[in-house]
Residue frames as qw, qx, qy, qz and C-alpha x, y, z in Angstrom:
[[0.384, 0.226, -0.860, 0.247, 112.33, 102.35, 71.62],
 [0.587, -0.585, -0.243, -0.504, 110.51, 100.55, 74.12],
 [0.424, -0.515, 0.655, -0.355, 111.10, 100.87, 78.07],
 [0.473, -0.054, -0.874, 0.098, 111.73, 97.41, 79.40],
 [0.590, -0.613, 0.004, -0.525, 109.36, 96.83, 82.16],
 [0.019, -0.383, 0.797, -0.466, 111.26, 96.06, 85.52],
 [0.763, -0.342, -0.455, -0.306, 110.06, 93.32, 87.30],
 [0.255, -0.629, 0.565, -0.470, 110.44, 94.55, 91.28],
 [0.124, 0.022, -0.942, 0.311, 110.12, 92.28, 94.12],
 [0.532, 0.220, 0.312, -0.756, 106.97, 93.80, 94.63],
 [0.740, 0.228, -0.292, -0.561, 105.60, 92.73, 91.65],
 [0.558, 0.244, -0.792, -0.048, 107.23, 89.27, 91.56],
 [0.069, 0.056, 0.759, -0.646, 105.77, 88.91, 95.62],
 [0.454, 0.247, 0.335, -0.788, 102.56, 89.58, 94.44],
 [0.524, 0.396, -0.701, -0.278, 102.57, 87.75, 91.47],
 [0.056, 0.232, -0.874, 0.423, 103.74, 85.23, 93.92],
 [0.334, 0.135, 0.751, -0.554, 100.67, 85.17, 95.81],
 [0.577, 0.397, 0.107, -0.706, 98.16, 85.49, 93.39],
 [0.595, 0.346, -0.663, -0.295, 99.35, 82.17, 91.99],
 [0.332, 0.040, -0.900, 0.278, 98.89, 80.40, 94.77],
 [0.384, 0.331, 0.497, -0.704, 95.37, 81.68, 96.18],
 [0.073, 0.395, 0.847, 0.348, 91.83, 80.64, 94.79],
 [0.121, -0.476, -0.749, 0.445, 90.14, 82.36, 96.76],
 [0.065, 0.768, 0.353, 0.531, 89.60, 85.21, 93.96],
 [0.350, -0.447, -0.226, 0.791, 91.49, 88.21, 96.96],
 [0.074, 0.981, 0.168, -0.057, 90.40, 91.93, 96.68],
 [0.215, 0.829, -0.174, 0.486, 93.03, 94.55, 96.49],
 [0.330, -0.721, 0.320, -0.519, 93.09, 95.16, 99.84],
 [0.878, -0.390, 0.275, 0.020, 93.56, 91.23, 101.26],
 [0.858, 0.265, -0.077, 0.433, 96.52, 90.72, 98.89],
 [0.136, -0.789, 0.122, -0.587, 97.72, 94.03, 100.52],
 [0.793, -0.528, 0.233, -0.194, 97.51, 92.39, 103.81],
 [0.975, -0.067, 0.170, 0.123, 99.24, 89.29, 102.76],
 [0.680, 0.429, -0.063, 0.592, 102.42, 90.72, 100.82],
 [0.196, -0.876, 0.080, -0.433, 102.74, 93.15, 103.29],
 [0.933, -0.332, 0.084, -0.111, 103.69, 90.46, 105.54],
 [0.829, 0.117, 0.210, 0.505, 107.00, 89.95, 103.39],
 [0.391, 0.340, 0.090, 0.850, 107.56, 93.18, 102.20],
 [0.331, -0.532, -0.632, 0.456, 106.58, 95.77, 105.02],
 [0.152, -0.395, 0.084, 0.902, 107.27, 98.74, 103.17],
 [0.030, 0.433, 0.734, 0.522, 104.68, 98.02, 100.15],
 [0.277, 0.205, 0.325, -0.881, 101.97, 100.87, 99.94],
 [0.536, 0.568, 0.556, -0.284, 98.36, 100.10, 98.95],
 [0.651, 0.689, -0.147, -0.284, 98.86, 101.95, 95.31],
 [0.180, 0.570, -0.713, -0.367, 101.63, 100.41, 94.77],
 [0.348, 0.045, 0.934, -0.064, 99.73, 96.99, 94.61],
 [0.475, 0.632, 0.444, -0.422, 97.10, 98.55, 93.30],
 [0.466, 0.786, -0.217, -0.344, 99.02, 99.65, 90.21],
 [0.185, -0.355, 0.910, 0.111, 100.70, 96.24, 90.28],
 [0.509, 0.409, 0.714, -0.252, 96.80, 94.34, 89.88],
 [0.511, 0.772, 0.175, -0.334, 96.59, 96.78, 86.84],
 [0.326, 0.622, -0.603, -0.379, 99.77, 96.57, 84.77],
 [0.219, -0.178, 0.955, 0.092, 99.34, 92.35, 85.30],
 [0.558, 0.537, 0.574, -0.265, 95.53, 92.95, 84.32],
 [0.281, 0.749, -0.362, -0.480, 97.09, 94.90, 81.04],
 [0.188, 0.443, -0.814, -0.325, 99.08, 92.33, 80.24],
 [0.805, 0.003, -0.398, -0.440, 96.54, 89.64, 80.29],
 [0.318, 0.018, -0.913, 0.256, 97.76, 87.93, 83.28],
 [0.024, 0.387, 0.822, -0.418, 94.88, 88.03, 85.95],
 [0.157, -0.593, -0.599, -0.515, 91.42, 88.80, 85.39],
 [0.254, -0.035, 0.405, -0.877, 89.16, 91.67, 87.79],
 [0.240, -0.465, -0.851, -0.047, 86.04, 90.17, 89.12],
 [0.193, -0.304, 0.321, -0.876, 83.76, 93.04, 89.90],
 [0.298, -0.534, -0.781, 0.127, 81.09, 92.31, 93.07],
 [0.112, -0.909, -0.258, -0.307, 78.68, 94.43, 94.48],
 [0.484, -0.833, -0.053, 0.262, 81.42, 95.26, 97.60],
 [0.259, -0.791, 0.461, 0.309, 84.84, 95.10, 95.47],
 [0.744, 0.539, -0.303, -0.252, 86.94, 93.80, 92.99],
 [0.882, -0.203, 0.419, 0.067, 88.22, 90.53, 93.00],
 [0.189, 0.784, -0.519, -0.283, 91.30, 89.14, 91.22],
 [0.950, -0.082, 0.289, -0.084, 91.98, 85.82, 89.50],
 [0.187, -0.741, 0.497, 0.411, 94.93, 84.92, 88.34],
 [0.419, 0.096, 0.803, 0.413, 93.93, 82.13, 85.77],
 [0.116, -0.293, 0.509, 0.801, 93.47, 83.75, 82.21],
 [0.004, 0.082, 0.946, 0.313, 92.22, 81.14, 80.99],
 [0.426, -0.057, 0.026, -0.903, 87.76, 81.49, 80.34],
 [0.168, -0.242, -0.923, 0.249, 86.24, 80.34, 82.90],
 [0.309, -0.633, -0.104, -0.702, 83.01, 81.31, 84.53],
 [0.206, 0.178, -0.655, 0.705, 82.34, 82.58, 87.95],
 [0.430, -0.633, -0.562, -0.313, 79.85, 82.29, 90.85],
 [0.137, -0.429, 0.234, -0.862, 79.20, 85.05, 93.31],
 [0.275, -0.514, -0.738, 0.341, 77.61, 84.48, 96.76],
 [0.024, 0.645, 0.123, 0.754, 75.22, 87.31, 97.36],
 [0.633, -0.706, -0.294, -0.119, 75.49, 86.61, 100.81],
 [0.724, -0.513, 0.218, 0.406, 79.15, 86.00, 101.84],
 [0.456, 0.857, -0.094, -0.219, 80.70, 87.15, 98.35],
 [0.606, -0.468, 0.617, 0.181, 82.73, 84.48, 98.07],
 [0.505, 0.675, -0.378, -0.382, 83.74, 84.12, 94.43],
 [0.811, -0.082, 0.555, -0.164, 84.17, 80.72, 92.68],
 [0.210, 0.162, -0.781, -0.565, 85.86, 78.89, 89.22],
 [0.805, 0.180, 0.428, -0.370, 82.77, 76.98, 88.20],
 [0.500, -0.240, 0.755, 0.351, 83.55, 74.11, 86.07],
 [0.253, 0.284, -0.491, -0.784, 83.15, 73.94, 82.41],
 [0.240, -0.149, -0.933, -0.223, 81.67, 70.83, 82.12],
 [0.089, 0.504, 0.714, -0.477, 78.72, 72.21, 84.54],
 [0.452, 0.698, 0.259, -0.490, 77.74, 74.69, 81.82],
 [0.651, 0.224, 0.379, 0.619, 78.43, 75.07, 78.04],
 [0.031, -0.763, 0.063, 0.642, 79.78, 78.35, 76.51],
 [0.686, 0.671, 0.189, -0.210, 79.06, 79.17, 73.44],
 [0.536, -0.575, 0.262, 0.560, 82.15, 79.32, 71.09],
 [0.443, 0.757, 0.441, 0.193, 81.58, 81.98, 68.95],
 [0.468, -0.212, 0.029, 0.857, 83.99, 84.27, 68.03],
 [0.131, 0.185, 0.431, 0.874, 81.30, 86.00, 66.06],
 [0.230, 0.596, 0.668, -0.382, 77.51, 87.59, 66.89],
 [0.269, 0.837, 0.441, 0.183, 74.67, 89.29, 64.91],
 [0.003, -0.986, -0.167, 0.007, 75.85, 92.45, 66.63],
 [0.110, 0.886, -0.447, 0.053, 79.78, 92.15, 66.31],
 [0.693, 0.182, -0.653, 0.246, 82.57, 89.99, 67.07],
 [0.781, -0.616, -0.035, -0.098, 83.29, 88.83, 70.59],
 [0.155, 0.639, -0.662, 0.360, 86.99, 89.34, 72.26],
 [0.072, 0.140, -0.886, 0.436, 86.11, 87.97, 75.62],
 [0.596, -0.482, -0.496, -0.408, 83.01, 86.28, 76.85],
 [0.008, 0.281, -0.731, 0.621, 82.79, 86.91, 80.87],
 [0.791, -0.314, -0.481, -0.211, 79.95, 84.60, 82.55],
 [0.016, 0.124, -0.683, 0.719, 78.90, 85.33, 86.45],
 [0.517, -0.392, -0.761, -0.024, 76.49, 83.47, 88.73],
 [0.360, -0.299, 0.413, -0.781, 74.87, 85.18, 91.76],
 [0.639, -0.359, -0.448, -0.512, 73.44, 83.30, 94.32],
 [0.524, -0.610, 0.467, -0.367, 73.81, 81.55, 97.69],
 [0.077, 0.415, -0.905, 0.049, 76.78, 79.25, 98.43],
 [0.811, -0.312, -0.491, -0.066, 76.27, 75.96, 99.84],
 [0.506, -0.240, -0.646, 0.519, 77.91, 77.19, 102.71],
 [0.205, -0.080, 0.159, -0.962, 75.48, 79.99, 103.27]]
């Protein structure tokens, strides 16, 4: 039989936020920010909140060179990295195409992940 998975306040606070930021948060600022509401929240427990919603295929992990970012849209997009300020971006489709192969020479293809490095326009 399988466990039902509880859905706390924690989760459903974090959740919360991470649907309503762009801004592509670390660990540690969504930490900050739900903390705010829920004073008792400890650092793993977010942390092991970022991972059972990355299981289930809600939000994506952006790694950079300082930390890992979180996005909360699914959906495959690509991203651009500042290597100055590491501010993390959706870049529109319609500025690049992605291939849309489900297949290659060397295997099939689950997910295709597509990241930009470079300096913002506000750097």
């Amino acid at each position: 039989m399988l466990k039902a998975e509880r859905n706390t306040k924690q989760k459903k606070t974090v959740r919360k936020y991470l649907k309503s930021n762009y801004s592509h948060p670390s660990a540690d600022q969504i930490f900050e920010e739900v903390k705010k509401d829920l004073p008792d929240i400890s650092k793993a427990t977010v942390y092991r909140i970022l991972r059972n919603l990355q299981e289930k295929g809600e939000i994506q992990e952006i790694p950079t060179d300082r930390a890992i970012r979180w996005d909360y849209n699914e959906e495959p997009h690509p991203h651009f990295i500042c290597s100055l300020c590491e501010a993390v971006f959706d870049v529109e489709k319609e500025d690049i195409e992605i291939p849309k192969k489900d297949k290659l020479s060397v295997g099939e293809v689950d997910k295709c992940r597509v990241v930009f490095c470079g300096k913002c326009k506000d750097c």
